[in-house]
Each structure stands twice: as structure tokens, then as C-alpha cells.
N, C-alpha and C positions, 0 to 999 in steps of 0.2 A: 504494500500500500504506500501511496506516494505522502513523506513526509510534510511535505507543503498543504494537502490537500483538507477540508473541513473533514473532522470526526465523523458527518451522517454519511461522507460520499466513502463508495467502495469503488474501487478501479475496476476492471472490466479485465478479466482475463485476456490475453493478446491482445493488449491494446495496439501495442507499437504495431502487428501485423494487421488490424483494421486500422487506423490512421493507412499506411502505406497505402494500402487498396482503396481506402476512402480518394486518397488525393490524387491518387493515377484514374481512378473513373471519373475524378469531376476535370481534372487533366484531361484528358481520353475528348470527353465529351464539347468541352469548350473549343479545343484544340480543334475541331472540325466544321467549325464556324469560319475560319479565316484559311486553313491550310489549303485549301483549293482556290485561294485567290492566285498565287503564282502561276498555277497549273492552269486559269482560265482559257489562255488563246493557244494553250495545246490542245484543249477539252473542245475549242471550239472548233478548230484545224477539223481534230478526228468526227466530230459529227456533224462536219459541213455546216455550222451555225452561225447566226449573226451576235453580235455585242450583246444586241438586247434579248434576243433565248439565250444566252448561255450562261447569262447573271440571274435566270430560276435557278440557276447551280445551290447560288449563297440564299438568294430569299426564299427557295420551296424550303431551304435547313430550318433554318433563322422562322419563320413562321411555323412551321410546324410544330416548333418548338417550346414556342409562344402560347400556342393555345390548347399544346398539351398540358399544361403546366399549372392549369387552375384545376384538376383534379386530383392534383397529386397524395395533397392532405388525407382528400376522400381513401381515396385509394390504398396509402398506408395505415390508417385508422381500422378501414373493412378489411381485409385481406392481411397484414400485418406488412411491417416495414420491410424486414429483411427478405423476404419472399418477393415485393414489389422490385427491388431494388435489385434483387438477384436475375428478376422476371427482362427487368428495363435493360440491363446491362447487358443481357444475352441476344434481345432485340436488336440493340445498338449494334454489337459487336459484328452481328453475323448481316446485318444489313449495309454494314460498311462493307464486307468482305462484295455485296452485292454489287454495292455501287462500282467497286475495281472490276466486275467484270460487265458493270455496261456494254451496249451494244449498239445503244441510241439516246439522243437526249433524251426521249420518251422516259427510256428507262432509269437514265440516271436521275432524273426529275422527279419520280415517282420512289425509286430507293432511297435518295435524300427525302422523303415527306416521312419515310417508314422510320430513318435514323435519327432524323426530329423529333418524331414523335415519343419513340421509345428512349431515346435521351433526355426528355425532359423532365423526367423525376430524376436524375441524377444529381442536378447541382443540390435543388434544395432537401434531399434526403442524405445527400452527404453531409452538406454545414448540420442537417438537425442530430444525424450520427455525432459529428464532432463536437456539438456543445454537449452531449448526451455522456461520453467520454472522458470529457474532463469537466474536473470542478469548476466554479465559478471563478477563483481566482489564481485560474488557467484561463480561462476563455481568450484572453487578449493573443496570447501563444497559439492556442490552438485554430483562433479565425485566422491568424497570421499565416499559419502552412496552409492552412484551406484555401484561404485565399490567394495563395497563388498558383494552384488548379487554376481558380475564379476567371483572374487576371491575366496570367502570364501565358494561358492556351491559347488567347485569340491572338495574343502578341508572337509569338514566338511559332505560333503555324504556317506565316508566307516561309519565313528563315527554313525549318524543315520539309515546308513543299517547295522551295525552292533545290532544297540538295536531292531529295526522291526524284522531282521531277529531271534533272539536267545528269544523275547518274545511275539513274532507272529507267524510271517511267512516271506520268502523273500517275499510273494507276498506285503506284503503293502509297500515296499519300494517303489510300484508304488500306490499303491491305496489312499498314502497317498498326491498323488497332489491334488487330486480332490477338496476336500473345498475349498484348499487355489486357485486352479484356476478358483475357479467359482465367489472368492469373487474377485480377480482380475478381472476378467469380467465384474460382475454387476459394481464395480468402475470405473473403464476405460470406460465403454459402457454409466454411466451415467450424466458424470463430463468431462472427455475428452475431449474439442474442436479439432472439425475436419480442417484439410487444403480441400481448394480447388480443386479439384482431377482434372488432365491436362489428358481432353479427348483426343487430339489430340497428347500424346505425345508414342512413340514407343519403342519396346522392342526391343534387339540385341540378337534372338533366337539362331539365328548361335553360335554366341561367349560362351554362355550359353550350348549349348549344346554341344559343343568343350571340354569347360570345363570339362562340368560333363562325359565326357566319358574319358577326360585323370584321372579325380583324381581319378574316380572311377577303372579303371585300374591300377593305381599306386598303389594304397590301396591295391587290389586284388595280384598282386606280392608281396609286404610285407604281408600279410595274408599268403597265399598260398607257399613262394618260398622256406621257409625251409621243408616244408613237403615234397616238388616237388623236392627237390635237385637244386634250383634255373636253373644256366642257362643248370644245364644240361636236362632238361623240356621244349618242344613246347610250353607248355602250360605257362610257363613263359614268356619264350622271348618273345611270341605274346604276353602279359600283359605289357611287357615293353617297344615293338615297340610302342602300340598303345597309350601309355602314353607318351614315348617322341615326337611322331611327332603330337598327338594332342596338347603338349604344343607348338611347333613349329606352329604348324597352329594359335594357338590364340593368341600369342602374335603378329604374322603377320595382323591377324587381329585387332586389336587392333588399333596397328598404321595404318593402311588403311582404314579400316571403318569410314564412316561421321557419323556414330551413334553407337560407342563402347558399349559394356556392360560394362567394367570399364575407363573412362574419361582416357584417358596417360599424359594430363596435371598433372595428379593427383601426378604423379610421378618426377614434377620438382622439388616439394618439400622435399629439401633433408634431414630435420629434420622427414618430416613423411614418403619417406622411409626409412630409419636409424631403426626408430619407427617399422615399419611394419618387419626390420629384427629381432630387438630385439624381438618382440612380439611371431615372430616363436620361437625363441628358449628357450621363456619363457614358451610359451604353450606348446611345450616338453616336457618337465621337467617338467611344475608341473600336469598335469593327468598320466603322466610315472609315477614317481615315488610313488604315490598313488601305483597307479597299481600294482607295484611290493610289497611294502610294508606291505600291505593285506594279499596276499598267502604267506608273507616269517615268518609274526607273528602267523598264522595261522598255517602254515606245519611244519615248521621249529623250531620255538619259544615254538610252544602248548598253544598259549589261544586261548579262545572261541572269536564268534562270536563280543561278545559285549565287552569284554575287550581288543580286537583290536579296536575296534570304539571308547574306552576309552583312550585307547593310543594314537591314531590319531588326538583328540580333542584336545590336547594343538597346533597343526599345524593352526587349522584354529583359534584360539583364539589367536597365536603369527601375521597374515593377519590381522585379526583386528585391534588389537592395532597396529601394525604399518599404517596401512591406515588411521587412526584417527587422528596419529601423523605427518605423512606424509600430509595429506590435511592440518592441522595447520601451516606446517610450508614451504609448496611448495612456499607460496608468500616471505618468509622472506630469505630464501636460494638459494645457486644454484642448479636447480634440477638435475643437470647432476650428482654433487658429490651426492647427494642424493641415485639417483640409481647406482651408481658406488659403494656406501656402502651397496646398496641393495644386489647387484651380488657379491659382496664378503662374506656377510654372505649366501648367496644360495651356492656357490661353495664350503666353509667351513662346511656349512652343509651336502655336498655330499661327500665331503674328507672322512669325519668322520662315515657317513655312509656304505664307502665303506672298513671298517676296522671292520665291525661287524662281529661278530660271533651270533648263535643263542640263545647264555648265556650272551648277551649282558645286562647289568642291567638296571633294566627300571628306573631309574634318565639321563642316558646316553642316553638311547632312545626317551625320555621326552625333554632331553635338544638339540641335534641336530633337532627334529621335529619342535619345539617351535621354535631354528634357522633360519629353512630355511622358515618358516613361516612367521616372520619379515625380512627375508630379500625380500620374494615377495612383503611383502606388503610397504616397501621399491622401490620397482621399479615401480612398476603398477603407483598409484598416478601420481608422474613426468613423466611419459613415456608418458601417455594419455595428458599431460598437454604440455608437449615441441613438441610434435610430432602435437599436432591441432596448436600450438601458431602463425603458420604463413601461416597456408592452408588457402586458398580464403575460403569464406561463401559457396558459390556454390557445392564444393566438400565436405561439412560436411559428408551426409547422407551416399556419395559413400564412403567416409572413415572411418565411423563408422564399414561398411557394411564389407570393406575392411580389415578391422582393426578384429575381429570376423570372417571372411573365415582364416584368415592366423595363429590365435590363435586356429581354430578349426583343419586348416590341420596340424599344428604344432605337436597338441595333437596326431592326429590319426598314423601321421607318426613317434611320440616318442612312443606311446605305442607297433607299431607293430617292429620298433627297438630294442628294450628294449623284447619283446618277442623273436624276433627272437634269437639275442644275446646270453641269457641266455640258451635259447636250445640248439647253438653252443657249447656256451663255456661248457656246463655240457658235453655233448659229448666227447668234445677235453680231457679233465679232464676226464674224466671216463676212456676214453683209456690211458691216459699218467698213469692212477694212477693203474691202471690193470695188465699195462706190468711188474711190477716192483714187483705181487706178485705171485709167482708160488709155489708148492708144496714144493719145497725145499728151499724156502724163512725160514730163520733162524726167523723171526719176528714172521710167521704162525706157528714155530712147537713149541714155548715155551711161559710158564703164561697165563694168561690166554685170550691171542690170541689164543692159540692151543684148547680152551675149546668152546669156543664161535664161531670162525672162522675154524673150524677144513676143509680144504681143502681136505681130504679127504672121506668126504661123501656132499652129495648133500643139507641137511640143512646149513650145514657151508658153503657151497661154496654159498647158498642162501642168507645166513646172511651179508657173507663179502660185496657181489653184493650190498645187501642195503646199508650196510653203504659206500661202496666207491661212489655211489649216492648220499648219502647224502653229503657227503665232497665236493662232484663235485657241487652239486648244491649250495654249501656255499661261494665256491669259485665264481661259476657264477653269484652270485647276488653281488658282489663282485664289479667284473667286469663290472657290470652295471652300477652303483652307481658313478664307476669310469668313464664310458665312460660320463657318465650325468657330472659329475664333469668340462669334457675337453669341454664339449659341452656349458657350460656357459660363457668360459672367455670369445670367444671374443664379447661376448656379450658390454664389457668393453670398446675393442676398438670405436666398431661403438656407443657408448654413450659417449666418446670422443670427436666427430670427431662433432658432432653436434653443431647446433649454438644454444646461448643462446637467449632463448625466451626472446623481447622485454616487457620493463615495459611501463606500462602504467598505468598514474594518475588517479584515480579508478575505475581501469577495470582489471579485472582478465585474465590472457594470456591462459586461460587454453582451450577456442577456441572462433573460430570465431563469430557474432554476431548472437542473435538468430532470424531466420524466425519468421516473424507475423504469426501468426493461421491465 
């Protein structure tokens, strides 16, 4: 028994062999959110696809994922946890092995909804394994490893689908779950203790399926609506009615129902909603800007496969070391200034991004990734720590669960912003940069503009077409970077306005006290 720990808590036999497993399956599972970004324009090569089918790759994941995610509670409660979790992981595992052997985007579109779906009791059954684990004042230590599964798998997944993809194949960026999730299984399956599973307790199908039909419509309008010309499209607007009056019907329900899918008490607590806004606009940002970062060192830049995944590696290795440093020192500080210096090196880090050019030098590219890197791993820690410090014991699991739908819808709904965007704005920029060169543009008829760009034959009018493309798209990734910049501050405010989690004499505030097995 751990000398540090309260008198009523008893440690958990093989604990150290469930943490391992715990953190490789939330590892596992995060980590496949983003590892298929490098691999995109091989994935798109192989099934003959355009930009915009081959980016269902990341949002059929990312959505699936989302709206599996509000049953999870249900789920562990009926059925019991370690059974769910054993059930999810098996899912995942073997639907990844799927998706490696696609054959069509059909299929890999449809195997990423299967590995969404059964991955998303993963994260929040692991964090509630880990607070479960260790004592109370443990918690600071034990969110700290977990959370960097959380964090560090979406960061750190271009870097390893960048070396699969350039000394394999993109296919093992999937193939390569399989050990680690079979060993997570046999571990969990055989060290585990299970809870008591509540036969008589009931699911809120209604609200459930409410949901999943408004996000999934919502998604589909951000997917679809720059291709459609948004509302000037049927086929949008009805993606957009059915999304806002399904959110209207479930938050009615919610409050009316004697058995909600998500508890509304849940929401008195104004530290973890504050928590649940911040978390949106932190899962934004950090699989967005993956996203974008990939095709722009790729297309833009000109390195390969694996020396973008080389580049990308100081991001999840700046996440680390600050999660490490952050769980050391969540007890000794205030956590609010904590993450209030987190969002100011993320926002600093996007400033700086958004002033790149594709000659940017890579000490500069090195040093803003590494940036905003520590500044995530800056916020996460205390976020997770102030946002549980005063939810009742009762609402843990729905607020892990809760906590995980609003960092996955966050993600799906920054990446397909952040695409649409960029398609805009290279547009706008294309035309603005076009009108301004005509055959008797004085820039076109002399040096060696006039040699290269010669507007009088159809190669030069070819060549200029690229590169005023290229310029347009320098500009729009630009603009991204920058929208992502505006999109963090007021993260600030609402980490403000929070109350400071109470201390207590050795017990860690980092959540509420953990259920008996």
C-alpha cells in the first residue's frame, strides 16, 4: 500500500500494469485522429480522390467519435466498465487492422466511422480508470500521465505517419495498432477489476439519437457547404435546419426528461462549464492546426513524408515536458495563471505562424511548434484539475464522457473550418491577384517576368495561373493561423472568471473521490 496515500484508499493490485495499458489505449486511440494526416495525398493518389473526399478520412474519425461518446457512462454503468472497455478496444483494434486493408475510399470511410465509434469510450473510461487508481492526492500525477495519451497522440501522429508512410506504407499507420491493442486487452481483460453493472438502470435513446443526427448534420454542412456554395444549396440549408432544430429539441429535452442522456445538474457547475468551453476551443486548435501544417510543409515547403513528421516532433515533445511540469506544480500554484500562460504561448504561437512564408527556416518552424506545444501542455493539466475540483462524485463519468464529446466536436468542427476557410480565402486571393494582371500589365512585358510569365501564349498564361495559386494559397494558410490565433483568446476570459479550486489537507482537488470497484 502506497505510503503517501489516505488510510480508506487501498491500491488496486497491478496497478502499475493497468496505468500502462490504460495510457497506451487512450494513446492508441487519440493517436489516430491526426496520424493519417501525412498519409492524406498518398491515400488520395491510391483511390483516385479529390482534397475534399479524402479529408472524410479525418472527419468520418473525429465525428464518429463524437457522438459515440455520450453513451459511454450509460454503457459502463449497464454492462460494467471493464467489459465495455475490453468490448471498445477490441473494436478499435481490429477495425484499424480494416482500414490498412482498404480497397476504396468507400471502405476506408466507412472502417474509420467503425474505429470512431468503438474508440470513443476509450478516453473517458480510461481518465475515470485513473482517478479510480489512485488516491486523491495522487490525482495531479496520475491526470498528468493520462494526459499525455490525451494530448500528445494527436500531436505526435503526423511525426509517426510521416516515418510509416515514406519507409513502408501509409497503410501501417493503421496496422501498426494492433500489438499495442491486443496487449492493452490481454492487460485490462486480466488485472482490471470490474464494477457492478446496474441491470435495472436505463438509456435516454431519444436524446442520443437527437444528438447524433444534429452533429452529424452539422459536420455534413461544414464538409459539404463550400463545395455546394453553402446556402445557396437545398442540400445545405436542409443540413443546417436539421442541425439547429435537432439541437433545439435536445436541449428541451434534456431539461424535461426524468432520465436525460447528459444529467443538466451537471451544468451548475460553473468551473466545469467554463472547463467544457475552454476544452472546445482547445480541441480546435490543436487537431486544426496539425491538419493544416502537414499539406503546407508538404506542398508548399517541399519535404518529404518523414521530414515533416520530423519537424512536427518537437510539438509533441514541447506537450510533454510541459504536462510533466504542469502536474509538478498544479498543487503548488494557481492553476488558472497556469493556463492563462498556457493560452498565451498557444496564441503567440499562432501569431507567429500566421506570418510564415514557405522559406520559412526551420529553427523558426522548430521554435513556434515546440511553442505552442508547451503552451497546450500548459493548459490541459489545470483545466482537467479546476474544472473536476468541485463536480459532485456522481457526475464524474458523465463529465469525463462530456468533457471528450466537446474536445472531439471541437476538433471536427476546427478542422472542417480551417478547410473550408483556406478554400475561400485562396479563391478571394486568386481573383483579387488576377484582376491586376493583364497583357499590358508593364510587370508581364519586362525581365524576366516576360520570359517565364509571357501572357501571350498559353504556357505562360499557364505558369502565371500557378504561381498566382501559389501566392493565394500562402496567403490562405495565413489566414488561418490567424483566424486560430482570435479563436484562443477568449479562451482567457472564461479561465478568469473561474473559481479557484478549494485546498484541501492531503487530498489533491484534481476530482472528486474515487468509486469502490
Amino acid at each position: 500500500m502506497d505510503a503517501s496515500a489516505p488510510a480508506e484508499f487501498k491500491v488496486p493490485p497491478h496497478r502499475g500494469i493497468i496505468v500502462i495499458c490504460t495510457i497506451a489505449a487512450t494513446l492508441m486511440q487519440t493517436l489516430d485522429s491526426t496520424i493519417a494526416n501525412v498519409a492524406l495525398p498518398y491515400m488520395q493518389g491510391t483511390f483516385s480522390a479529390t482534397l475534399d473526399q479524402v479529408t472524410w478520412v479525418l472527419t468520418s474519425y473525429i465525428v464518429a467519435a463524437a457522438v459515440m461518446t455520450a453513451p459511454v457512462a450509460w454503457l459502463a454503468a449497464r454492462f460494467g466498465r471493464k467489459r465495455i472497455f475490453v468490448i471498445c478496444l477490441a473494436g478499435f483494434t481490429f477495425s484499424s487492422v480494416l482500414c490498412g486493408f482498404a480497397l476504396s475510399l468507400e471502405q476506408m470511410v466507412f472502417y474509420r466511422v467503425v474505429q470512431g465509434a468503438t474508440g470513443a469510450a476509450i478516453v473517458p473510461l480510461s481518465q475515470s480508470v485513473m482517478m479510480d487508481v489512485y488516491p486523491m492526492n495522487q490525482r495531479g500525477k496520475a491526470m498528468a500521465m493520462w494526459g499525455m495519451g490525451v494530448m500528445v497522440g494527436p500531436i505526435i501522429g503526423p511525426t509517426l505517419g510521416g516515418y510509416l508512410t515514406d519507409a513502408f506504407d501509409w497503410r501501417y499507420c493503421f496496422f501498426i495498432n494492433l500489438p499495442f491493442g491486443l496487449a492493452a486487452m490481454a492487460g485490462l481483460g486480466f488485472f482490471l477489476r470490474d464494477r457492478v453493472p446496474d441491470q435495472a438502470l436505463r438509456f435516454d435513446w431519444t436524446g442520443f439519437v437527437i444528438l447524433a443526427v444534429s452533429l452529424g448534420a452539422f459536420q455534413l454542412m461544414l464538409d459539404r457547404g463550400a463545395h455546394n456554395d453553402w446556402l445557396e444549396s437545398g442540400e445545405i440549408i436542409a443540413y443546417a435546419v436539421i442541425s439547429g432544430l435537432g439541437l433545439y429539441l435536445f436541449l428541451v429535452h434534456v431539461w424535461l426528461s426524468p432520465n436525460p442522456l447528459i444529467p443538466p445538474g451537471i451544468f451548475r457547475d460553473f468551473n466545469f462549464t467554463a472547463g467544457l468551453s475552454t476544452m472546445f476551443a482547445i480541441g480546435a486548435v490543436l487537431v486544426a492546426s496539425v491538419a493544416l501544417l502537414a499539406p503546407y510543409l508538404q506542398s508548399m515547403a517541399g519535404y518529404s513524408a518523414w521530414d515533416t513528421g520530423l519537424l512536427l516532433a518537437p510539438r509533441g515533445a514541447g506537450v510533454m515536458f510541459a504536462m510533466l511540469v504542469a502536474g509538478r506544480i498544479v498543487d503548488r500554484f494557481e492553476p488558472r495563471i497556469i493556463m492563462v500562460f498556457g493560452v498565451m504561448l498557444l496564441a503567440g504561437s499562432l501569431w507567429q505562424m500566421s506570418r510564415w512564408t514557405p522559406d520559412v527556416a526551420a529553427f523558426d518552424l522548430v521554435f513556434s511548434t515546440t511553442l505552442q506545444g508547451v503552451g497546450l501542455g500548459f493548459i490541459f493539466i489545470p483545466l482537467q484539475v479546476i474544472s473536476f475540483a468541485t463536480l459532485p462524485a456522481q457526475y464524474r463519468t458523465d463529465g469525463a464522457a462530456l468533457f471528450s464529446l466537446i474536445r472531439n466536436v471541437g476538433s471536427a468542427i476546427g478542422v472542417s473550418i480551417v478547410a473550408t476557410m483556406l478554400t475561400a480565402t485562396q479563391q478571394i486571393m486568386h481573383a483579387q491577384i488576377s484582376e491586376t494582371l493583364t497583357p499590358f500589365s508593364r510587370l508581364a512585358q519586362t525581365g524576366g517576368a516576360y520570359l517565364f510569365w509571357n501572357l501571350a501564349n498559353p504556357r505562360g498564361r499557364a505558369a502565371i495561373d500557378s504561381e498566382i495559386g501559389r501566392q493565394s494559397l500562402i496567403v490562405a494558410y495565413s489566414n488561418d493561423y490567424l483566424i486560430m490565433f482570435w479563436m484562443t483568446l477568449p479562451a482567457i476570459v472564461l479561465i478568469l472568471m473561474m473559481r479557484k479550486p478549494p485546498r484541501r489537507t492531503g487530498a489533491h482537488p484534481a476530482a472528486p473521490a474515487a468509486h469502490a470497484d
